[in-house]
mmCIF file of the N, C-alpha and C atoms, coordinates in Angstrom:
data_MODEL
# 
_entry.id   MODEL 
# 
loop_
_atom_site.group_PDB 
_atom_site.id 
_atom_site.type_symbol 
_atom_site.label_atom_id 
_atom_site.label_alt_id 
_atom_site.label_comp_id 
_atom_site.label_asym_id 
_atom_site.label_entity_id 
_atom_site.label_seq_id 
_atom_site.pdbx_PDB_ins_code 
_atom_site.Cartn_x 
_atom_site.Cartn_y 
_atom_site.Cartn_z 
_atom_site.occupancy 
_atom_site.B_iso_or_equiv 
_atom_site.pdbx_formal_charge 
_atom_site.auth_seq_id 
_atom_site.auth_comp_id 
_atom_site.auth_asym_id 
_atom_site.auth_atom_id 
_atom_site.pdbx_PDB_model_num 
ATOM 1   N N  . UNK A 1 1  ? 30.414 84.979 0.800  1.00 0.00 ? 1  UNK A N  1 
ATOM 2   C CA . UNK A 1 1  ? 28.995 85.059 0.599  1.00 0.00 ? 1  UNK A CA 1 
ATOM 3   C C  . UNK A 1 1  ? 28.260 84.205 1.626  1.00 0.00 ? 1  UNK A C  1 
ATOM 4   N N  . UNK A 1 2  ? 28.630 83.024 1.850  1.00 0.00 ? 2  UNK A N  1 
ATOM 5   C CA . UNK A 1 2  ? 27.979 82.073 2.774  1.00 0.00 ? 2  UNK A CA 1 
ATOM 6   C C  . UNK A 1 2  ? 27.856 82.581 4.257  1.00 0.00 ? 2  UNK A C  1 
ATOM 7   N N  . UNK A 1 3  ? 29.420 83.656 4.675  1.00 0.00 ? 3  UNK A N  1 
ATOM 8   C CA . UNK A 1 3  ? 29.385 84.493 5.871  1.00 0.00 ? 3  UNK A CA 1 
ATOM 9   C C  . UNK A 1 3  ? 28.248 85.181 5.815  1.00 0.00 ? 3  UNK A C  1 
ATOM 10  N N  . UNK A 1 4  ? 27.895 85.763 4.969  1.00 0.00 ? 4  UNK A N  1 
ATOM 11  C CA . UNK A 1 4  ? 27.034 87.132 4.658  1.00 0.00 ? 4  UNK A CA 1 
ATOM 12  C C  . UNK A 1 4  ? 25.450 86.748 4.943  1.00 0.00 ? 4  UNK A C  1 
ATOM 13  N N  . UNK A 1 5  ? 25.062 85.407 4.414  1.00 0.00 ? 5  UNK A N  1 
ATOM 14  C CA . UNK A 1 5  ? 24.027 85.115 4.328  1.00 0.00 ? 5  UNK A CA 1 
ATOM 15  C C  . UNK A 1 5  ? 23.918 84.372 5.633  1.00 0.00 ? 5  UNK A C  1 
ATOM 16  N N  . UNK A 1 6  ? 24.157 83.502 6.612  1.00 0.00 ? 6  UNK A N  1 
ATOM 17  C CA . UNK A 1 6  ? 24.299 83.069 7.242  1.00 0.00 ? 6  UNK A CA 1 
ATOM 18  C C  . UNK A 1 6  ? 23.940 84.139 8.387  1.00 0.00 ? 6  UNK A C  1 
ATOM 19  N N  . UNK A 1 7  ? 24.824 85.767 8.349  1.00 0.00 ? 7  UNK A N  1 
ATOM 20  C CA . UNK A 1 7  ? 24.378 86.393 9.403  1.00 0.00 ? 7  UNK A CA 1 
ATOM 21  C C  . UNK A 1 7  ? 23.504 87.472 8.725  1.00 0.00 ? 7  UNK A C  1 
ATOM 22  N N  . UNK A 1 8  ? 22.605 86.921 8.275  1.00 0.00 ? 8  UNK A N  1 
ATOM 23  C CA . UNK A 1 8  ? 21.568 88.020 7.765  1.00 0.00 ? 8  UNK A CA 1 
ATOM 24  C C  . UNK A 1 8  ? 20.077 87.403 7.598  1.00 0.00 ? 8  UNK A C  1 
ATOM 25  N N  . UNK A 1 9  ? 20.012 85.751 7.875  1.00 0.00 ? 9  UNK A N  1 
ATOM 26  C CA . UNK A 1 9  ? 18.468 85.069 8.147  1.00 0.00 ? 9  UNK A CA 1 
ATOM 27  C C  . UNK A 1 9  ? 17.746 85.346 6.863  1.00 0.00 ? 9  UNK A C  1 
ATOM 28  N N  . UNK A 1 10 ? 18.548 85.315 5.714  1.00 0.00 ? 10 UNK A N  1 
ATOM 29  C CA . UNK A 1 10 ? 17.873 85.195 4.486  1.00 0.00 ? 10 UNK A CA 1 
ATOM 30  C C  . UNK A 1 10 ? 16.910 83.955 4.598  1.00 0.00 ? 10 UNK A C  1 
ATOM 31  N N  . UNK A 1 11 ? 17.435 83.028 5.670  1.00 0.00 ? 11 UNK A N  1 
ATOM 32  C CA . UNK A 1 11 ? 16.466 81.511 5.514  1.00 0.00 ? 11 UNK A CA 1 
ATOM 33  C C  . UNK A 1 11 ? 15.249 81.307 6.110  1.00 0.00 ? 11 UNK A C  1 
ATOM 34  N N  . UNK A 1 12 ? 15.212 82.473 6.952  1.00 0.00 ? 12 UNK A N  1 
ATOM 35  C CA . UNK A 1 12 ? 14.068 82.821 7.845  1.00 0.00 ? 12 UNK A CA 1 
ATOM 36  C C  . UNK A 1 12 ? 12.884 82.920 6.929  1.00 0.00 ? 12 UNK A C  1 
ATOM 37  N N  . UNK A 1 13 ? 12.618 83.439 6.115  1.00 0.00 ? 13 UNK A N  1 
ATOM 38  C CA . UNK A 1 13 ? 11.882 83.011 4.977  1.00 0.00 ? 13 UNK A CA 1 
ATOM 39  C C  . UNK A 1 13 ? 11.745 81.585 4.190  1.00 0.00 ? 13 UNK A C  1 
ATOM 40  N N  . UNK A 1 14 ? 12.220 80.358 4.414  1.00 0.00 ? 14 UNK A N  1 
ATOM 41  C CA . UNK A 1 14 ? 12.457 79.367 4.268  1.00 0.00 ? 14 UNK A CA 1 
ATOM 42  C C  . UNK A 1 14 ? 11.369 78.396 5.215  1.00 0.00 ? 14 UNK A C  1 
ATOM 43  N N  . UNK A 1 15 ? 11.916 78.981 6.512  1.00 0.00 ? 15 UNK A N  1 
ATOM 44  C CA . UNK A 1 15 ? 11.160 78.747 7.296  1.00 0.00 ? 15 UNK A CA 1 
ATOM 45  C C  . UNK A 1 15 ? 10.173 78.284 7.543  1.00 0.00 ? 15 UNK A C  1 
ATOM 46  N N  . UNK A 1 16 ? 9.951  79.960 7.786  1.00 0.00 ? 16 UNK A N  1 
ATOM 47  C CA . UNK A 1 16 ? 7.957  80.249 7.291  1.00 0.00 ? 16 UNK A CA 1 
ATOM 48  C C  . UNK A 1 16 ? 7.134  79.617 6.477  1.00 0.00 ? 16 UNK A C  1 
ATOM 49  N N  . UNK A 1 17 ? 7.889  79.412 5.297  1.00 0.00 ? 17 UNK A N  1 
ATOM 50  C CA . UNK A 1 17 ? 7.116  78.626 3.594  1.00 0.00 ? 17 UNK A CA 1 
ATOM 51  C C  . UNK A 1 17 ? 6.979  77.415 4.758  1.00 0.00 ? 17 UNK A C  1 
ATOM 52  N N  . UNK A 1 18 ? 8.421  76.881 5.210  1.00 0.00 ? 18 UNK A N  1 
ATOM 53  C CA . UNK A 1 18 ? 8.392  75.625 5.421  1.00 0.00 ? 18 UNK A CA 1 
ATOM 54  C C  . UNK A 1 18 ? 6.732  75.165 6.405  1.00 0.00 ? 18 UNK A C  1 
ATOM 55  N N  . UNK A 1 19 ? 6.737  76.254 7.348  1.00 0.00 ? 19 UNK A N  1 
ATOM 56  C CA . UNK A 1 19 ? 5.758  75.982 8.710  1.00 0.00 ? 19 UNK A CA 1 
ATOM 57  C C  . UNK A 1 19 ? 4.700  76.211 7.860  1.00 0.00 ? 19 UNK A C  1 
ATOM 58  N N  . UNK A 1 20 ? 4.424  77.146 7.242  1.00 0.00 ? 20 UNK A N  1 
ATOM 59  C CA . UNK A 1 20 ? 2.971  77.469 6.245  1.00 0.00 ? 20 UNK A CA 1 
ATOM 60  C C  . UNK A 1 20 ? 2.360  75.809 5.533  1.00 0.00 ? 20 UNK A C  1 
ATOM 61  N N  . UNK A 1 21 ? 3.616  74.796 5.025  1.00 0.00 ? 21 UNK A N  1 
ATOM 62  C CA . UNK A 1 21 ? 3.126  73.962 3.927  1.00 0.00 ? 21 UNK A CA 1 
ATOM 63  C C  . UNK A 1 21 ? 2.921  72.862 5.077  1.00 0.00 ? 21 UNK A C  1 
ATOM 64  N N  . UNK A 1 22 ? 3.056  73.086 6.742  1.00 0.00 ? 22 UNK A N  1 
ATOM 65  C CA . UNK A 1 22 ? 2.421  71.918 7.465  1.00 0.00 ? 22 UNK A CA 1 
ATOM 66  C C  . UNK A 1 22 ? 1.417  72.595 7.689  1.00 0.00 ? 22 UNK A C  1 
ATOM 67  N N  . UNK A 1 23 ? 0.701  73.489 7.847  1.00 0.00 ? 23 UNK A N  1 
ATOM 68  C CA . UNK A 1 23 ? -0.333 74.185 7.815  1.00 0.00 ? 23 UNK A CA 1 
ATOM 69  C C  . UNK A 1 23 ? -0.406 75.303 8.802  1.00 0.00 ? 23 UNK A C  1 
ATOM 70  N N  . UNK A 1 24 ? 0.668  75.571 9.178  1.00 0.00 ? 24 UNK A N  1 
ATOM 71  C CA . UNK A 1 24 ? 0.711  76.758 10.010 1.00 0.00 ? 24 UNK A CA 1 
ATOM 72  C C  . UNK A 1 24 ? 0.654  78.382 9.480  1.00 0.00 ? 24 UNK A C  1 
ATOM 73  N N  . UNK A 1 25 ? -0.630 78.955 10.121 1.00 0.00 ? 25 UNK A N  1 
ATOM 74  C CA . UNK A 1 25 ? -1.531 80.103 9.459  1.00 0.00 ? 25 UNK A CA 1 
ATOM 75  C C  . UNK A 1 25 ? -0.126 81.498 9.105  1.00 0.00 ? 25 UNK A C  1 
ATOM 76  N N  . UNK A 1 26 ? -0.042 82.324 8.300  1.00 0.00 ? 26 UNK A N  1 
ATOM 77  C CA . UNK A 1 26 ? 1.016  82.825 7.829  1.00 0.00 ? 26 UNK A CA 1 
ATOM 78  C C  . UNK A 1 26 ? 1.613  83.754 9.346  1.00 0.00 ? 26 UNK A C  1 
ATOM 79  N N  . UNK A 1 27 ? 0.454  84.141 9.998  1.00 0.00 ? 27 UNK A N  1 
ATOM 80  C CA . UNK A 1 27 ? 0.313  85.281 10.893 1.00 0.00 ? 27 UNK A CA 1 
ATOM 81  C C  . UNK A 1 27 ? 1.037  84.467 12.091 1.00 0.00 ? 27 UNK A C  1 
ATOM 82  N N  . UNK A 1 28 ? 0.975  83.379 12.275 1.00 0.00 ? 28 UNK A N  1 
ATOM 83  C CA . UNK A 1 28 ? 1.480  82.390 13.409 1.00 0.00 ? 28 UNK A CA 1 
ATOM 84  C C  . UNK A 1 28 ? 2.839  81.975 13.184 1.00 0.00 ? 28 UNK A C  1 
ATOM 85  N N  . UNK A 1 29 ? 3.203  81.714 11.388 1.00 0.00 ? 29 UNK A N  1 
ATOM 86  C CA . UNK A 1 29 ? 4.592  81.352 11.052 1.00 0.00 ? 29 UNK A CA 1 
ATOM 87  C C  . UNK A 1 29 ? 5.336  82.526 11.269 1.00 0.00 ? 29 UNK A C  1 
ATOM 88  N N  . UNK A 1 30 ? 5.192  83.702 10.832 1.00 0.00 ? 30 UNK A N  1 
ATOM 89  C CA . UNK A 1 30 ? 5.746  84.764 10.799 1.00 0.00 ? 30 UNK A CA 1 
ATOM 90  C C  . UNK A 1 30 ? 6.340  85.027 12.548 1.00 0.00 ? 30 UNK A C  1 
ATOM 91  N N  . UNK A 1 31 ? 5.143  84.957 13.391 1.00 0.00 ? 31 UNK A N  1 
ATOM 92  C CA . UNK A 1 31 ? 5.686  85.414 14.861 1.00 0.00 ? 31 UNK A CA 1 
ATOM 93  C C  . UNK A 1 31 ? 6.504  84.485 15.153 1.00 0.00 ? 31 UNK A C  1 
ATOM 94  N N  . UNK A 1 32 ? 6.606  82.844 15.158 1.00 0.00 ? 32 UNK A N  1 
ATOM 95  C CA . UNK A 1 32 ? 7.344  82.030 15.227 1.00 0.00 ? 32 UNK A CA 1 
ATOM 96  C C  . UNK A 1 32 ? 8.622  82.413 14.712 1.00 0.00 ? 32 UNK A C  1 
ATOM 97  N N  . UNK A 1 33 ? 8.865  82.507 13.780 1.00 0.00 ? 33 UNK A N  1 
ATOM 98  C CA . UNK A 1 33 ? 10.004 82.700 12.774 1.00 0.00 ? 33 UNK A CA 1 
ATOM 99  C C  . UNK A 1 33 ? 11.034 83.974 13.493 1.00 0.00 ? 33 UNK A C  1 
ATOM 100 N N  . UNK A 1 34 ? 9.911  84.804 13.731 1.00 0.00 ? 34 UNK A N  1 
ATOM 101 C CA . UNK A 1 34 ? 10.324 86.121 14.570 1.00 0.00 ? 34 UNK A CA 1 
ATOM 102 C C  . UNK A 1 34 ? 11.092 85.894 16.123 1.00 0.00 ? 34 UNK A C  1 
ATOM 103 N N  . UNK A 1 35 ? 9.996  84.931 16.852 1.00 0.00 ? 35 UNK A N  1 
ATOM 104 C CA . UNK A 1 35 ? 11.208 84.362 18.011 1.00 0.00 ? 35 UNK A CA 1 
ATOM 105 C C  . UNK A 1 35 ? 12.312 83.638 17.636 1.00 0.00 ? 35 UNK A C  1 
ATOM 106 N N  . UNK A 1 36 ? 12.605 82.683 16.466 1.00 0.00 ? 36 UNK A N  1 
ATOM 107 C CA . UNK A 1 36 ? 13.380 81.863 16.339 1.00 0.00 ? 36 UNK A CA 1 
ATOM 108 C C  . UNK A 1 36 ? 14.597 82.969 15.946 1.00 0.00 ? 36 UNK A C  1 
ATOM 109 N N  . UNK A 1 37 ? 14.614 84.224 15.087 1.00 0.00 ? 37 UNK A N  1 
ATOM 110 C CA . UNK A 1 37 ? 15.306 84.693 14.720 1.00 0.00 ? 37 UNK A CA 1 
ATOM 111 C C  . UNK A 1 37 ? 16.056 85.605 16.109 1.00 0.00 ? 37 UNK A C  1 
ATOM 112 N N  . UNK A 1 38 ? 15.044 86.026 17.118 1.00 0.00 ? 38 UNK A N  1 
ATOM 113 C CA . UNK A 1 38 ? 15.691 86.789 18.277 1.00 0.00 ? 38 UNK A CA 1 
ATOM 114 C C  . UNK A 1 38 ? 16.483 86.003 18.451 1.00 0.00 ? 38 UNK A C  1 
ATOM 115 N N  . UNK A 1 39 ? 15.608 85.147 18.802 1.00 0.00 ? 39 UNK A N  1 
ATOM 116 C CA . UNK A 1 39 ? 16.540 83.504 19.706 1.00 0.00 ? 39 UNK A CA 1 
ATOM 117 C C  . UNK A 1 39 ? 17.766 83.290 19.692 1.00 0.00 ? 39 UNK A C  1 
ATOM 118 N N  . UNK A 1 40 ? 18.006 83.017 18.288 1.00 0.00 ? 40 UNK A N  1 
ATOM 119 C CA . UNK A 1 40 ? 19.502 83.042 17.432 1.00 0.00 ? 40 UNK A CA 1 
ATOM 120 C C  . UNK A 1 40 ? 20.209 84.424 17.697 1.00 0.00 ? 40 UNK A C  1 
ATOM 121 N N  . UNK A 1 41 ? 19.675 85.469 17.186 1.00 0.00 ? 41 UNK A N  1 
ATOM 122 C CA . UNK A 1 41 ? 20.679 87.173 17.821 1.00 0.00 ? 41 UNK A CA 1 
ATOM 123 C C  . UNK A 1 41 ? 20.997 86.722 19.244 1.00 0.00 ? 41 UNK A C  1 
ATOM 124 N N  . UNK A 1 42 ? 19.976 86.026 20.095 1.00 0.00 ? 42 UNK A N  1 
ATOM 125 C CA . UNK A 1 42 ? 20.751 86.203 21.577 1.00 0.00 ? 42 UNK A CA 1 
ATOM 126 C C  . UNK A 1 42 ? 21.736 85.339 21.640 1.00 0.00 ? 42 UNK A C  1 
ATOM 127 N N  . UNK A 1 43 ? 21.504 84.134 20.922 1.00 0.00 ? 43 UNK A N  1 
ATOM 128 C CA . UNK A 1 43 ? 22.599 83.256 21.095 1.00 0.00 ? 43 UNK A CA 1 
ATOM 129 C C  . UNK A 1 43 ? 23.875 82.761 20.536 1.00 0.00 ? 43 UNK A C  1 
ATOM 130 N N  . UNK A 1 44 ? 23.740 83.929 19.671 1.00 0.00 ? 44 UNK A N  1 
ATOM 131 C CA . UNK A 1 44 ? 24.857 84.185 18.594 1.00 0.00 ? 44 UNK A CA 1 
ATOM 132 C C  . UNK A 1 44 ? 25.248 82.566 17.712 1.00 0.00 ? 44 UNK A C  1 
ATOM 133 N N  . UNK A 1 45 ? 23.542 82.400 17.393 1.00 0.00 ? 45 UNK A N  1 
ATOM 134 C CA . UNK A 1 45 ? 23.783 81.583 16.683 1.00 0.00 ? 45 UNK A CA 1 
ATOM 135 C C  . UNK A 1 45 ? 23.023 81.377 15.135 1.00 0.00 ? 45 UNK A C  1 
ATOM 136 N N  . UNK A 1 46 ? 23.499 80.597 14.448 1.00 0.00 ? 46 UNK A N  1 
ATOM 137 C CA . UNK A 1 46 ? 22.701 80.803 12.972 1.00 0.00 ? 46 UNK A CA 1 
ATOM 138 C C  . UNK A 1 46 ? 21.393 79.777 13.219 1.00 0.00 ? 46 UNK A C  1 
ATOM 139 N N  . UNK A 1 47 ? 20.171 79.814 12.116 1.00 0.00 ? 47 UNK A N  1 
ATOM 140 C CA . UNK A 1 47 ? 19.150 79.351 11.960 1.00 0.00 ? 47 UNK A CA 1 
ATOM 141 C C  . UNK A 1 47 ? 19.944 77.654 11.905 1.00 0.00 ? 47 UNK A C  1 
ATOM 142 N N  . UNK A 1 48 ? 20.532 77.456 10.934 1.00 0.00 ? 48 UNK A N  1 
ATOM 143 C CA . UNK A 1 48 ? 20.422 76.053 10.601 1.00 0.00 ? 48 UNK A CA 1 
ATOM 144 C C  . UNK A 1 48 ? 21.677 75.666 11.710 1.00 0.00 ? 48 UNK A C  1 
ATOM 145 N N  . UNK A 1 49 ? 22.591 76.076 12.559 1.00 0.00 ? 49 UNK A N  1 
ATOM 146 C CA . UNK A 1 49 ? 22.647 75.774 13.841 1.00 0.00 ? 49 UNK A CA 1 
ATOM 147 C C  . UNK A 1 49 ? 22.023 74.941 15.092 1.00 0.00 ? 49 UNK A C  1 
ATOM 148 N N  . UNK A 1 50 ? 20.817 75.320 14.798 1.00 0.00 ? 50 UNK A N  1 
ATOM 149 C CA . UNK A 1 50 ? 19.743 75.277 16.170 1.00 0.00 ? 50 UNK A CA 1 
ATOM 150 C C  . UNK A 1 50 ? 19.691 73.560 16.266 1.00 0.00 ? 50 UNK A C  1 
ATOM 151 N N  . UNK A 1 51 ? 19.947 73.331 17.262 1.00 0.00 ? 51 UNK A N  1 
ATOM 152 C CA . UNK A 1 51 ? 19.616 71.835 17.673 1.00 0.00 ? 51 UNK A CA 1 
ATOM 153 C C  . UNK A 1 51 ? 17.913 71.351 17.825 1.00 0.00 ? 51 UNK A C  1 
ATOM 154 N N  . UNK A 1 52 ? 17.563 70.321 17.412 1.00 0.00 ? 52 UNK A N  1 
ATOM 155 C CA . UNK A 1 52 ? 16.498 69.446 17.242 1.00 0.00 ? 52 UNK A CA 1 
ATOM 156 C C  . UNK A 1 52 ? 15.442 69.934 18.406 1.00 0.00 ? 52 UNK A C  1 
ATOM 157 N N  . UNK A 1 53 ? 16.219 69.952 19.955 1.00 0.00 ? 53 UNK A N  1 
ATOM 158 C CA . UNK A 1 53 ? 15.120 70.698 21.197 1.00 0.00 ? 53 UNK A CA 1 
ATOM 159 C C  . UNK A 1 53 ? 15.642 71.933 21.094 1.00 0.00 ? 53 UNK A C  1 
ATOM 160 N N  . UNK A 1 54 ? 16.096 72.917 20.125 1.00 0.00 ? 54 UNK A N  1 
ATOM 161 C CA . UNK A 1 54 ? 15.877 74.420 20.380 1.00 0.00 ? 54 UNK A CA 1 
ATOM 162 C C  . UNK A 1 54 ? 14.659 74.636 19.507 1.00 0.00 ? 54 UNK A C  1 
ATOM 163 N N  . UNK A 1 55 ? 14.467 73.941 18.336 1.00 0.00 ? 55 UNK A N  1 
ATOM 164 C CA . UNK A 1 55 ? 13.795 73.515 17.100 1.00 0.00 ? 55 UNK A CA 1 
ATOM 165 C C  . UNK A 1 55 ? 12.212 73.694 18.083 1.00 0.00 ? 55 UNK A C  1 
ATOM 166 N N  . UNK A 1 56 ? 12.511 72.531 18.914 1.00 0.00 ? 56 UNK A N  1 
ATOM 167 C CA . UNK A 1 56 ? 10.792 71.845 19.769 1.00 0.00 ? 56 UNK A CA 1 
ATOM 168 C C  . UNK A 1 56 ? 10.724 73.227 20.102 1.00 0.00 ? 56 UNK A C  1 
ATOM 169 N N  . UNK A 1 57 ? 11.770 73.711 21.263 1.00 0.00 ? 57 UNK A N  1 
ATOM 170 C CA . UNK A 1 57 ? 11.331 74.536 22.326 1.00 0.00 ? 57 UNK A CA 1 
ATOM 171 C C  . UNK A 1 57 ? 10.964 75.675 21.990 1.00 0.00 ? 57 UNK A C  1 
ATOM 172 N N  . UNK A 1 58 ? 10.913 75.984 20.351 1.00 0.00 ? 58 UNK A N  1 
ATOM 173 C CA . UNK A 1 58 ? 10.927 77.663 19.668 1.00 0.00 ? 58 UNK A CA 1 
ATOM 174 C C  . UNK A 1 58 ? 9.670  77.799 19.245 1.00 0.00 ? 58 UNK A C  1 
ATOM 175 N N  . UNK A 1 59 ? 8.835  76.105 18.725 1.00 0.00 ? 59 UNK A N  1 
ATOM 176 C CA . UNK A 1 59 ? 7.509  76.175 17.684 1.00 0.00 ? 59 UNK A CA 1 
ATOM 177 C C  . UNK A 1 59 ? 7.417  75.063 18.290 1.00 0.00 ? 59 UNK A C  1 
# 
């Protein structure tokens, strides 16, 4: 299950809530969230993967 979810960005929604409750507008979290998720497909890597400056360099 943890495989499953891991390559499917169920957390990508996590995210978003997360960027929304610093005050980032839904329409802005969403496109964010949207590069962060390419980002990861290109780099064949998972969300909670991402190092601290992929983090900066995405949002």
């Amino acid at each position: 299950m943890k495989k499953a979810v891991k390559g499917g960005f169920l957390n990508a929604t996590e995210v978003a809530d997360y960027l929304m409750s610093k005050g980032v507008a839904f329409r802005d979290a969403h496109s964010i969230v949207g590069s962060i998720v390419i980002y990861c497909e290109d780099h064949e890597k998972a969300i909670e993967d991402l190092t601290i400056d992929e983090w900066k360099e995405l949002s």
